[in-house]
C-alpha positions in Angstrom: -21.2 6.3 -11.8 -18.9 6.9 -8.9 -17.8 10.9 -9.0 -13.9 11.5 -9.4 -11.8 12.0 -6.2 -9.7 15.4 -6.4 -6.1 15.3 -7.0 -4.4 14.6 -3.4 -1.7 17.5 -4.0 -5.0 19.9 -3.7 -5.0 18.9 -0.6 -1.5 19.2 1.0 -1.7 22.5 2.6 1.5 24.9 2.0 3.5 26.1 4.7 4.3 29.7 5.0 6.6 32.0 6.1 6.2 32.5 10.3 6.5 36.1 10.2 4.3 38.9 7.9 7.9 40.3 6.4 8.4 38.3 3.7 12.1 36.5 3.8 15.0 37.5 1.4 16.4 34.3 -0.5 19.8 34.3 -1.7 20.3 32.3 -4.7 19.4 28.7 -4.2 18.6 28.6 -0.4 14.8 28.2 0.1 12.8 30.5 2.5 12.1 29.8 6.0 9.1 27.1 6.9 8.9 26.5 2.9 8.2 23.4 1.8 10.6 22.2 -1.6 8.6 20.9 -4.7 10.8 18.1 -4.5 9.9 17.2 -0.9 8.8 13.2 0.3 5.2 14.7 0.7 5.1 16.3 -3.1 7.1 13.1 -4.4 3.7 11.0 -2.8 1.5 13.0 -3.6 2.3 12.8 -7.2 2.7 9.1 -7.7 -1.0 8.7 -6.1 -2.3 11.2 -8.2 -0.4 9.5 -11.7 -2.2 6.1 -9.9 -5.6 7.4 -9.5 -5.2 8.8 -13.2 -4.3 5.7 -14.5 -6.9 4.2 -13.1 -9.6 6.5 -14.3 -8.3 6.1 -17.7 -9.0 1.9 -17.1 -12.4 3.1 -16.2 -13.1 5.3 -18.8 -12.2 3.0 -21.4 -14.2 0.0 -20.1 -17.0 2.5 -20.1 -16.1 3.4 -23.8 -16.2 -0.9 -24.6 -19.9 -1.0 -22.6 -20.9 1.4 -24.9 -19.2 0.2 -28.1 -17.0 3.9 -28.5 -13.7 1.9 -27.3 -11.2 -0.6 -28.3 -11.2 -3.9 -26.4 -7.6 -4.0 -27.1 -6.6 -0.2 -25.1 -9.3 -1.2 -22.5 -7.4 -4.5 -21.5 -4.0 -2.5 -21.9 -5.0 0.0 -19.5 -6.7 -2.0 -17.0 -3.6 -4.3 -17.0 -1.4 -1.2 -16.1 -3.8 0.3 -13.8 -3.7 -3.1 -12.1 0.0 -3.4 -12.3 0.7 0.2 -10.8 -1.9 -0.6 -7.9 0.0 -3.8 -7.2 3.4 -2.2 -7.7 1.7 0.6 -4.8 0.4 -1.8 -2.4 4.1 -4.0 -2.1 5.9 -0.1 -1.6 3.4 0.3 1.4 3.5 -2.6 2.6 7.5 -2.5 2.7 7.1 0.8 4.1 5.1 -0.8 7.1 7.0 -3.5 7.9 10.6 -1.2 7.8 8.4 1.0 10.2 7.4 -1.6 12.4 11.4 -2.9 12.2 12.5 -0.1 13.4 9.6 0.2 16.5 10.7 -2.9 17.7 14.5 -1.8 17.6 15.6 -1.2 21.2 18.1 1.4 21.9 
């Protein structure tokens, strides 16, 4: 059995403040260097890690239906989501790359 990959927000290091005196806030302004919990990065990191939990949940129940401990039914359902989601994944990168590329080729 393939071993589980860790959760991809484990792996987005943190950015801290550039100095050893720790910042004051005021009320509702972030520190210096900090990065916000509801950045791009987080926002990504999160929808591949609800994708890759999706899709162990497909694997584990297919395992469960080899081994008679599953439903058929929940199996299918969760394989068609996981498939969906992965599809649903692939078409926002691929749009992603080709408004990329667009704007490459735009000459200023």
């Amino acid at each position: 059995m393939i071993p589980a990959i860790p959760p991809i927000s484990a792996q987005i290091p943190t950015v801290a403040a550039p100095n050893a005196i720790a910042p004051t806030l005021t009320a509702g302004a972030p520190a210096a260097g900090a990065v916000p919990p509801n950045s791009f990065g987080n926002m990504l990191a999160q929808a591949v890690d609800a994708l890759q939990s999706v899709q162990q949940t497909s694997n584990q129940l297919a395992t469960g239906v080899a081994s008679g401990t599953a439903n058929i039914g929940d199996a299918m359902v969760a394989a068609s989501q996981a498939s969906l989601d992965t599809q649903v994944a692939v078409s926002l990168r691929n749009g992603v790359v080709g408004a990329i590329n667009q704007l490459m080729a735009t000459q200023f």
